[in-house]
C-alpha positions as CSV (number, residue, x, y, z in Angstrom):
1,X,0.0,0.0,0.0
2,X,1.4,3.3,-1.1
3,X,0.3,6.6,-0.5
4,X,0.7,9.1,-3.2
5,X,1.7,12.3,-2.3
6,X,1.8,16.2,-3.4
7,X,5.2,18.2,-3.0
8,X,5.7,18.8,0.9
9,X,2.8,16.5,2.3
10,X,3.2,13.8,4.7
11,X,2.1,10.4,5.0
12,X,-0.8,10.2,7.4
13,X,-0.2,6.8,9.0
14,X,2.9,6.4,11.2
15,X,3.1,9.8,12.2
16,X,1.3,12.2,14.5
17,X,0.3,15.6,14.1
18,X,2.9,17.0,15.5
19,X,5.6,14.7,14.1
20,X,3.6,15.6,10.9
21,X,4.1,19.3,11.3
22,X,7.8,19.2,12.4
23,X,8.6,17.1,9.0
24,X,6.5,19.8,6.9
25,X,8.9,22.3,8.3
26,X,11.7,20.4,7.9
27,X,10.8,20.0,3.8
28,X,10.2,24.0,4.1
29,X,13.7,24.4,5.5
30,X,15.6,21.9,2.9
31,X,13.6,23.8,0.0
32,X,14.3,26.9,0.9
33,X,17.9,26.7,1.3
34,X,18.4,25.1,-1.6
35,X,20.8,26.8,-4.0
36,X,21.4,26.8,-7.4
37,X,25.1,26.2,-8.6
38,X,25.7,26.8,-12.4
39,X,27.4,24.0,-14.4
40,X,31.0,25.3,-16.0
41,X,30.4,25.5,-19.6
42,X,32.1,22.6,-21.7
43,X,31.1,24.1,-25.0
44,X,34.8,25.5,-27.0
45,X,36.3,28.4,-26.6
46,X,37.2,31.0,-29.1
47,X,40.7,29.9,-30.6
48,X,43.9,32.1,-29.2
49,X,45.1,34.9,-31.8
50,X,47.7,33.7,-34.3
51,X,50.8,35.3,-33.3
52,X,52.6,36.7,-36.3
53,X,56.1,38.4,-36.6
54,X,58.5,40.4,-38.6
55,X,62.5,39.9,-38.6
56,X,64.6,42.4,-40.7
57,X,67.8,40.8,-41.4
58,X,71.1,41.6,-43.2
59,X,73.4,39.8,-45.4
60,X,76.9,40.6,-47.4
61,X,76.1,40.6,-50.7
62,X,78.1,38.1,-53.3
63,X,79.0,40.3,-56.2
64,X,81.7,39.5,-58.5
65,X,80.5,41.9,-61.1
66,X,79.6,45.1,-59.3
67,X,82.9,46.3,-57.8
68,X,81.1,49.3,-55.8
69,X,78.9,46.7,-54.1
70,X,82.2,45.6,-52.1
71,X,80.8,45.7,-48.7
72,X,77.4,46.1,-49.6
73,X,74.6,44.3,-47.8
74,X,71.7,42.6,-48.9
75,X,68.0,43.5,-46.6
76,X,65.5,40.2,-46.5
77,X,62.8,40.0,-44.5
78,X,61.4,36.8,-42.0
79,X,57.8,36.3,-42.0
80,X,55.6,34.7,-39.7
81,X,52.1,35.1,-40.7
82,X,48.3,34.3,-39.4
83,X,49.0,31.3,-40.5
84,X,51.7,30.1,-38.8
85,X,54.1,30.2,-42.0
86,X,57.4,31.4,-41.4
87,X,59.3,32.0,-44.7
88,X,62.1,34.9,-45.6
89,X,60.7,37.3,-48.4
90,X,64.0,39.1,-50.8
91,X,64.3,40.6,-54.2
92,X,66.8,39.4,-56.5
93,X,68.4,40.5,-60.2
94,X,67.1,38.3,-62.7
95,X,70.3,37.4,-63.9
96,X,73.5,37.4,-62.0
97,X,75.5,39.8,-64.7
98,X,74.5,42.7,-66.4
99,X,72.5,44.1,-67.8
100,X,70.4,42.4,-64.1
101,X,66.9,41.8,-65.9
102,X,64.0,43.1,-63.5
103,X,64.2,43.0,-59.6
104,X,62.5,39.8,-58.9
105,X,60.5,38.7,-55.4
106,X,61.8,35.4,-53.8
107,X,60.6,33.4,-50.8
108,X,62.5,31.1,-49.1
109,X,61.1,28.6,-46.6
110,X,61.7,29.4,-42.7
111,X,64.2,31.9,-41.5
112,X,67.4,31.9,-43.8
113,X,69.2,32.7,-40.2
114,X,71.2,35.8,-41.7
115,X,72.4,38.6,-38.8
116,X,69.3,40.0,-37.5
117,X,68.9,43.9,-37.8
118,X,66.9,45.0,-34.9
119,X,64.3,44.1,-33.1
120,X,61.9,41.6,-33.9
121,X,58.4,42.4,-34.3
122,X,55.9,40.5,-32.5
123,X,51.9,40.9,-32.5
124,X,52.4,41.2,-29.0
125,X,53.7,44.8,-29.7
126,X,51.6,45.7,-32.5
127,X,48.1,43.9,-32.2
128,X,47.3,44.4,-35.7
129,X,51.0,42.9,-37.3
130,X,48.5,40.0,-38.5
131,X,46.8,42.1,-40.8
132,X,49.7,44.5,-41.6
133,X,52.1,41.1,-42.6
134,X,49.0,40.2,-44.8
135,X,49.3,43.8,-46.9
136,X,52.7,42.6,-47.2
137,X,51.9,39.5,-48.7
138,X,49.3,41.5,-50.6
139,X,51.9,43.9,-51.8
140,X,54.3,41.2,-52.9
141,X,51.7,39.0,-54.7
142,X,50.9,42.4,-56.9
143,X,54.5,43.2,-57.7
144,X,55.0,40.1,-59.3
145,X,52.3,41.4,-61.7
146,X,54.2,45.3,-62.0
147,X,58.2,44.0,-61.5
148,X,60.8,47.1,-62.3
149,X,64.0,46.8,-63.9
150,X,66.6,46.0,-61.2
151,X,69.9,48.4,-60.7
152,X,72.8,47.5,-58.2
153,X,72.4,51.1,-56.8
154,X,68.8,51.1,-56.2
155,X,65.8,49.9,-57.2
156,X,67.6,46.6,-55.6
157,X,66.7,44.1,-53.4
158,X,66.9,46.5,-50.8
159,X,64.2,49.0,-51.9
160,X,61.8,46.2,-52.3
161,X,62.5,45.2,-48.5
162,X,61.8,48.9,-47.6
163,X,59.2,49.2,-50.0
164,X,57.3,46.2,-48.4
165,X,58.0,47.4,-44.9
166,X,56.2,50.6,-46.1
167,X,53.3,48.7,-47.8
168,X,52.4,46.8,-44.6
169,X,52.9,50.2,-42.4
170,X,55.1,48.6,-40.8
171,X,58.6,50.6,-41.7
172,X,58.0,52.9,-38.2
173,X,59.5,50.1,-36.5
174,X,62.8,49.2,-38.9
175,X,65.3,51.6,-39.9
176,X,68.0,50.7,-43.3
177,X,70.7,47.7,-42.2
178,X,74.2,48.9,-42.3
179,X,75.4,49.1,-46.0
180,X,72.0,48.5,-47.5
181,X,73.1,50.6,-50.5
182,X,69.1,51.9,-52.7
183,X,67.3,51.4,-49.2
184,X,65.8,54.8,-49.9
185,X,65.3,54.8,-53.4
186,X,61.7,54.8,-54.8
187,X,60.6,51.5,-56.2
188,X,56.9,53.0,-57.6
189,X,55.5,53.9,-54.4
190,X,53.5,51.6,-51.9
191,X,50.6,49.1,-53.2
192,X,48.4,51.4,-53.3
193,X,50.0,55.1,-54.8
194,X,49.4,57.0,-52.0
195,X,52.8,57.1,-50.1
196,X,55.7,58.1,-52.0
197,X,59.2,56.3,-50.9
C-alpha cells in the first residue's frame, strides 16, 4: 500500500500531528535553502590569436661583377604570418650579370638565419601585425604582376625590403641595415599610390 503524495505533504499513518508538522517544516527548511550552482560551460572556446612576426635581417652581398657593391649588404625580410608560416621574403636581379633583368620577389622557406637587424616584431607589440604582414603578402603578390627593372644602386633588393615594410605600415618600426646601399630609393611607391618612398 502506497500513499501518493503532493510536494511537501506527509504520509498520514505512522506519524502524529505533531511529528507531521515538524517534518513539513523540515521539507520548508531543505527547499528553501536550496541553492542553485551553475554547471561550468564545456562548450569551445574561441581559438587564441595567431601570433605573427617580422624579422629584418642583413646579409653581405656576393658580387663579383659590381665592384662598388664591395661591402654592400643585402635587406630580407622573415615572416611569420596568421597562419603560422614562417618563410624569408628578398628581391633578387634576374640574372646574376649585367645588364640584371628586373628585380624579382623570392621566398624562401623558414628563416634563412642571416644577422638580424633589430628588433623583432611581435603581435604582441603591434596587435594588428596579423593584418599589416598580410598587406605585405598583398603587396608582394601584386609586384609580381608590375616587377621594375633591377639596378645595383637602387631599385635593388633593398628597396623592395623597404618598400614592403612601407606597404604593410610597418617601416616605423625598422630603420636601413648597415650598407644597405638603394634602401631609400623609390621602387613605384607603396601598393596602393598614395605614399611616395
Amino acid at each position: 500500500m502506497f500513499q501518493s503524495l503532493a510536494f511537501g505533504e506527509v504520509p498520514e499513518y505512522g506519524y502524529n500531528s505533531q511529528s507531521s508538522s515538524a517534518i513539513q517544516a523540515c521539507v520548508f527548511q531543505v527547499t528553501q535553502n536550496a541553492q542553485y550552482t551553475p554547471v561550468a560551460s564545456t562548450g569551445s572556446t574561441a581559438p587564441p590569436a595567431p601570433s605573427c612576426s617580422l624579422e629584418l635581417e642583413y646579409a653581405p652581398v656576393q658580387s663579383l661583377h659590381y665592384t662598388p657593391l664591395h661591402r654592400r649588404n643585402h635587406a630580407l625580410l622573415v615572416v611569420t604570418d596568421g597562419d603560422g608560416n614562417t618563410f624569408t621574403m628578398e628581391g633578387n636581379p634576374q640574372t646574376v650579370a649585367p645588364p640584371w633583368g628586373m628585380l624579382v620577389p623570392d621566398n624562401l622557406p623558414g628563416n634563412v638565419g642571416d644577422a638580424q637587424w633589430g628588433s623583432i616584431l611581435t603581435s604582441s607589440q603591434d596587435p594588428n601585425l596579423c593584418n599589416q604582414i598580410a598587406s605585405i603578402e598583398t603587396a608582394e603578390n601584386n609586384y609580381s604582376n608590375n616587377e621594375v627593372h633591377y639596378n645595383p644602386l637602387g631599385p635593388n633588393s633593398n628597396s623592395f625590403i623597404n618598400w614592403l615594410l612601407q606597404s604593410g605600415g610597418v617601416d616605423q618600426y625598422f630603420t636601413a641595415p648597415p650598407g644597405t646601399t638603394g634602401w631609400s630609393t623609390s621602387l613605384y611607391g607603396t601598393l596602393w599610390g598614395i605614399f611616395p618612398n
